[in-house]
C-alpha positions as CSV (number, residue, x, y, z in Angstrom):
1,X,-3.4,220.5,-126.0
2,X,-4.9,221.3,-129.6
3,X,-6.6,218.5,-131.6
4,X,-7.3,218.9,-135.2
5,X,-10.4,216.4,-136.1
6,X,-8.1,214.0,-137.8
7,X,-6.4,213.1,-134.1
8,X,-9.6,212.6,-132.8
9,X,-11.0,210.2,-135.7
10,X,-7.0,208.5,-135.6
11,X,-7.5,208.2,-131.4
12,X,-11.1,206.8,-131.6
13,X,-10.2,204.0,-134.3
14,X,-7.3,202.9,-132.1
15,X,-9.9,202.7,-129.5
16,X,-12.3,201.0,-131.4
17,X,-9.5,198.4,-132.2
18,X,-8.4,197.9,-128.7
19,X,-12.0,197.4,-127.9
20,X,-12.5,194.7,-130.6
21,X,-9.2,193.1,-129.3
22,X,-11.1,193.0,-125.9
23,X,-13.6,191.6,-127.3
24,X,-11.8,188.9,-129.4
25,X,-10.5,187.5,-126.5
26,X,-13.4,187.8,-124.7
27,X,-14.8,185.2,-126.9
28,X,-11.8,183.2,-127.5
29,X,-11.4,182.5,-124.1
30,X,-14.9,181.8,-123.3
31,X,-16.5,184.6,-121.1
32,X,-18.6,181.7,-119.1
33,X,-15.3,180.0,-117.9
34,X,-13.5,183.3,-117.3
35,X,-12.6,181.9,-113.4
36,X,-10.6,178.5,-115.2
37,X,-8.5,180.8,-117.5
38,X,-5.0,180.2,-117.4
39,X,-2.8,182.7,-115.9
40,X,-1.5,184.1,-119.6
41,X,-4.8,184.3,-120.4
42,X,-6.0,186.4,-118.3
43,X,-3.0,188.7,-118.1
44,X,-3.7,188.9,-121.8
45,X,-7.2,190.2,-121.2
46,X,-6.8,192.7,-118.8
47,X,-3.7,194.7,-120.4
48,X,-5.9,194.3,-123.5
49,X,-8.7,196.1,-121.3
50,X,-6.8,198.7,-119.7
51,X,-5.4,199.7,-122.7
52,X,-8.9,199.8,-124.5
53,X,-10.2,201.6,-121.1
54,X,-6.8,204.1,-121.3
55,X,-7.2,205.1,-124.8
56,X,-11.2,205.6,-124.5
57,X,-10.2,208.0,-121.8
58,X,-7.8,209.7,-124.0
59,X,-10.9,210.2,-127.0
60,X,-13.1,211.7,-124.1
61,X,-10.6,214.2,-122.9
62,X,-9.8,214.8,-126.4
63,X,-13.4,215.5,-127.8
64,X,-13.9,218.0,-124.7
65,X,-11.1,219.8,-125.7
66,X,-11.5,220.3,-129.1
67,X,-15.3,221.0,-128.4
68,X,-14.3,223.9,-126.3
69,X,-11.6,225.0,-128.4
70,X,-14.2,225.1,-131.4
71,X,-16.6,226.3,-129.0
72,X,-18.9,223.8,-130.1
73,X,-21.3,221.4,-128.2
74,X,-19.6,218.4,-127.2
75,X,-22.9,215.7,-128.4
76,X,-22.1,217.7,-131.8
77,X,-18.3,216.8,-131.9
78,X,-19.3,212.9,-130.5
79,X,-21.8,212.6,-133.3
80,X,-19.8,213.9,-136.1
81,X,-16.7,211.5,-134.8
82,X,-19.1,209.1,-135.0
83,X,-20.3,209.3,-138.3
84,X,-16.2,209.8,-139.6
85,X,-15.2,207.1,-137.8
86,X,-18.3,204.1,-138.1
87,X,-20.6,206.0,-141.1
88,X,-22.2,202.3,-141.1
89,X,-23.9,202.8,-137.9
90,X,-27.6,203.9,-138.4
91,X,-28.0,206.9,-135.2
92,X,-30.5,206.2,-132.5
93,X,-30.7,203.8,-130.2
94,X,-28.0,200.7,-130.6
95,X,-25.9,203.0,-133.3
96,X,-23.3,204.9,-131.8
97,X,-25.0,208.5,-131.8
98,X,-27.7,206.8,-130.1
99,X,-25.4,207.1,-127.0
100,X,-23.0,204.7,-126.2
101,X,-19.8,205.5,-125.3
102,X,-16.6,203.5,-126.9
């Protein structure tokens, strides 16, 4: 499937949200008494995690398609996503070109 670079900056912001959604909750529901949450709540946090963990997939399959359609390097398409998507984060280590994955 084609990707223009607009698809791939619109797919990794709805991943970045998800992830922060994951991460709200996370928090909310305190991490260090995950085994006393409720039922809901932890219903709530995994379909918030599989949906962050679907729609991370979908960016990766996505970047390594339209890197081999533009016949570019696929560390070249990450880092440019990255700078369209978060141009607040310095590169390097703990930034997102410093390799971490969504």
């Amino acid at each position: 499937m084609a990707h223009t670079f607009d698809e791939l900056v619109a797919k990794q912001r709805a991943a970045d949200e998800a992830h922060a959604r994951v991460r709200q909750l996370r928090d909310a529901y305190d991490p260090r008494a995950r085994a006393r949450w409720s039922g809901n709540q932890t219903s709530t946090w995994e379909t918030a995690w599989r949906a962050w963990r679907d729609l991370a997939r979908d960016v990766r399959v996505a970047v390594a398609e339209y890197a081999r359609a533009e016949g570019r390097s696929l560390h070249e398409i990450e880092a440019e996503l990255a700078r369209a998507v978060r141009p607040e984060d310095p590169p390097g280590p703990g930034g997102r070109e410093g390799g971490r994955r969504p």
